[in-house]
Short mmCIF file of the C-alpha atoms (twelve columns), coordinates in Angstrom:
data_MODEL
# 
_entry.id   MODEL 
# 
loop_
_atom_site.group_PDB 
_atom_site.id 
_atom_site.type_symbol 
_atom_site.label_atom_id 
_atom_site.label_alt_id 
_atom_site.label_comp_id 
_atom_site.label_asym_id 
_atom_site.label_seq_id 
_atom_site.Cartn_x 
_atom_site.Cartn_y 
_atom_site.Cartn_z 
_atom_site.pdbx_PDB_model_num 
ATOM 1  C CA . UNK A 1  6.577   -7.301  -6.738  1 
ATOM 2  C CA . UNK A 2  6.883   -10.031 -9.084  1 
ATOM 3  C CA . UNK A 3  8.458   -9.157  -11.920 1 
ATOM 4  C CA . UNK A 4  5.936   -11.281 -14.116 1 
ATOM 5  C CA . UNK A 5  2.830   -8.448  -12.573 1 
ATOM 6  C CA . UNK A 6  5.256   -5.295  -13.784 1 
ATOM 7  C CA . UNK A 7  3.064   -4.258  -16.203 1 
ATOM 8  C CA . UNK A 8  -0.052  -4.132  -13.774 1 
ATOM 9  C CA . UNK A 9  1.913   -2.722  -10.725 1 
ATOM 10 C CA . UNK A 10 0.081   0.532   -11.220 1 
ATOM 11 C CA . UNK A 11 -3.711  -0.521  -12.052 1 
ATOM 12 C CA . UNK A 12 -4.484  -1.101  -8.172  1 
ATOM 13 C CA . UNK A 13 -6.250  -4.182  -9.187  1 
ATOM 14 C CA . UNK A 14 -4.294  -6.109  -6.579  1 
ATOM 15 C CA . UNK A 15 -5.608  -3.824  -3.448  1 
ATOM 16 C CA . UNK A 16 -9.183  -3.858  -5.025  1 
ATOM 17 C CA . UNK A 17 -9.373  -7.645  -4.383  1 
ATOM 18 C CA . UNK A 18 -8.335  -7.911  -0.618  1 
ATOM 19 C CA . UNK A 19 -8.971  -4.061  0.419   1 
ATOM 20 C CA . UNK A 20 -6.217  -2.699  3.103   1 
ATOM 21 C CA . UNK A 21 -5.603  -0.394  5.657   1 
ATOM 22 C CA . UNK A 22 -6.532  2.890   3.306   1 
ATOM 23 C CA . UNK A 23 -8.655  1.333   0.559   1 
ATOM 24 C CA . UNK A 24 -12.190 -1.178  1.135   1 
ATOM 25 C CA . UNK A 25 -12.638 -3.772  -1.400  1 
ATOM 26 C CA . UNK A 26 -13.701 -2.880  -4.725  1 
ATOM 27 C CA . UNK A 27 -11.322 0.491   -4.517  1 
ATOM 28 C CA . UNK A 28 -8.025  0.126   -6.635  1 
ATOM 29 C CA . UNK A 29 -5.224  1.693   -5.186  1 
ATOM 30 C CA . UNK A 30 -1.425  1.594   -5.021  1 
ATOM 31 C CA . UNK A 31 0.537   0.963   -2.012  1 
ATOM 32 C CA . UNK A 32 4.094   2.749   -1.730  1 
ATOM 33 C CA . UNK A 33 6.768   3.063   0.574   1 
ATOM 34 C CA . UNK A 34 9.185   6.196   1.360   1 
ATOM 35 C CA . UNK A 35 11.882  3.607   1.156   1 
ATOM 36 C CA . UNK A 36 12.732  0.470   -0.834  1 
ATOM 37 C CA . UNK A 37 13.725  -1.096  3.094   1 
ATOM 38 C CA . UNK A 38 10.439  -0.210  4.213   1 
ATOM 39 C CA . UNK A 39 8.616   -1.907  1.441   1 
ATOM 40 C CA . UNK A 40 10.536  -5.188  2.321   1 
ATOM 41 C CA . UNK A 41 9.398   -5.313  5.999   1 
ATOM 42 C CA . UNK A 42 5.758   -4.849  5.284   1 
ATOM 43 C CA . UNK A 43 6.333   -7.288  2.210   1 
ATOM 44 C CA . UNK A 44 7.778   -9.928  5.011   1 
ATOM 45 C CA . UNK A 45 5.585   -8.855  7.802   1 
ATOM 46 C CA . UNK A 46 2.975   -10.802 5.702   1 
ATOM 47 C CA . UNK A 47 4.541   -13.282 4.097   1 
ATOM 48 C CA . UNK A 48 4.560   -17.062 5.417   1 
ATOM 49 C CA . UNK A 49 7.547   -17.618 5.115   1 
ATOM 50 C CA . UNK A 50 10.929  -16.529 4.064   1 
ATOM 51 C CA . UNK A 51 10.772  -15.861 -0.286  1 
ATOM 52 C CA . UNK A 52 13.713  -15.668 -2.246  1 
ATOM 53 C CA . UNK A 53 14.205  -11.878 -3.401  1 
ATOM 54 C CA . UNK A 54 15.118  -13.115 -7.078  1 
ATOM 55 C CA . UNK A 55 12.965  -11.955 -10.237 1 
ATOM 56 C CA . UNK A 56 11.265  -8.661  -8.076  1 
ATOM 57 C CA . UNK A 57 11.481  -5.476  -8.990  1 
ATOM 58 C CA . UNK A 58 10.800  -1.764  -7.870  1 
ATOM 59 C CA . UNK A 59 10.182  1.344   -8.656  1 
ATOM 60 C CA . UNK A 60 10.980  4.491   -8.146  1 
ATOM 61 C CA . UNK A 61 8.043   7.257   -7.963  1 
ATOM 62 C CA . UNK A 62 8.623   10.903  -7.257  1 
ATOM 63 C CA . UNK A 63 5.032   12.203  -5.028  1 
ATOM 64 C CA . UNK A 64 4.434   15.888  -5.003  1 
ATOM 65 C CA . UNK A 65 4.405   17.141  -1.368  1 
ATOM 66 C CA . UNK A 66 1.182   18.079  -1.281  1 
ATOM 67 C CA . UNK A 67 -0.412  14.530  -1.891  1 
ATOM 68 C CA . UNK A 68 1.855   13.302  1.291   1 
ATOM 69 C CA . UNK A 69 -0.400  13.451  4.631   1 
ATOM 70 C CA . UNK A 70 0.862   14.342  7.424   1 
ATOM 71 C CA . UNK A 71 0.759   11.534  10.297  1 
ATOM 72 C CA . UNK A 72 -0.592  14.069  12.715  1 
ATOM 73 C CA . UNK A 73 -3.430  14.677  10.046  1 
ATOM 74 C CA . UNK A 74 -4.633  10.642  10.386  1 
ATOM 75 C CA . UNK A 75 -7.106  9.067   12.619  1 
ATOM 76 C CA . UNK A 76 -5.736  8.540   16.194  1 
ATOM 77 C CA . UNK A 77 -6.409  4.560   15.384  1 
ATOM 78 C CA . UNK A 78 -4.682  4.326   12.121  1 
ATOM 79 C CA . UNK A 79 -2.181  1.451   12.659  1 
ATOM 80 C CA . UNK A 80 -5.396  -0.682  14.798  1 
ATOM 81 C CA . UNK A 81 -5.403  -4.182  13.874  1 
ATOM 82 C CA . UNK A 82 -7.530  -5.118  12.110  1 
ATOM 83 C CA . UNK A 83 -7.902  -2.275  9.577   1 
ATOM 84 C CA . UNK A 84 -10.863 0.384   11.251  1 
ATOM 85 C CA . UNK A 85 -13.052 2.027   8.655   1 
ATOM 86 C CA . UNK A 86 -11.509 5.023   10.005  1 
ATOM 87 C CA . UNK A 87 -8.541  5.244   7.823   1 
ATOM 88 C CA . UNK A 88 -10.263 2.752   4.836   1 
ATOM 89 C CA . UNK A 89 -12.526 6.588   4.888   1 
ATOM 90 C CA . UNK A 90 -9.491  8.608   4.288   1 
ATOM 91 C CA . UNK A 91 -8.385  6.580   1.939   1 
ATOM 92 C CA . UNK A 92 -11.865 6.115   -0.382  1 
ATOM 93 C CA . UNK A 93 -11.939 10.155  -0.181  1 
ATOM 94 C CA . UNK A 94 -8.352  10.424  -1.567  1 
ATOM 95 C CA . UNK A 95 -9.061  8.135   -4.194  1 
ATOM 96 C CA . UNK A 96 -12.143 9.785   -6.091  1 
# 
C-alpha cells in the first residue's frame, strides 16, 4: 500500500467501499497474503497498468493457526469470477 494510507492499513475501510471476494460492501476487512510475492501479483493482477513500487510499504503480521482456513474447508466456487455470495458468506461470518 501507499505509504501515505499506513496509518489506516488496518481499519478495513478500504474493502468496506468496493466489497471483495470474502467481504460485501459495508463490511471492513483486511486483505493479507502468506507472502509479500503473493501480495504483488494480486496487487498487479488489478492494476491498469505497470506502477512504480517506490513509497509502498508492508507489513508483517503473525496469524494464529487456528484463524487460517483450510482451502478444503471453502466453497467449491471460491475463486468464480465474479465474486459468488458463497465465499462473501464465509467471510461476513468470520468477521462478526
Amino acid at each position: 500500500m501507499k505509504g501515505t494510507y499506513a496509518q489506516a492499513a488496518f481499519t478495513g475501510r478500504g474493502a468496506a467501499l468496493r466489497g471483495g471476494r470474502w467481504n460485501p460492501k459495508g463490511y471492513p476487512a483486511v486483505y493479507a497474503s502468506e507472502h509479500l510475492a503473493l501480495a504483488v501479483l494480486e496487487w498487479l493482477a488489478y492494476a491498469l497498468e505497470l506502477p512504480s513500487l517506490e513509497g509502498y510499504v508492508y507489513f508483517r503480521l503473525q496469524v494464529p493457526d487456528d484463524l487460517i482456513a483450510e482451502v478444503e474447508a471453502l466453497p467449491v466456487d471460491w475463486r468464480a469470477l465474479p465474486h459468488p455470495s458463497s465465499t462473501q458468506d464465509v467471510g461476513r461470518a468470520f468477521l462478526i
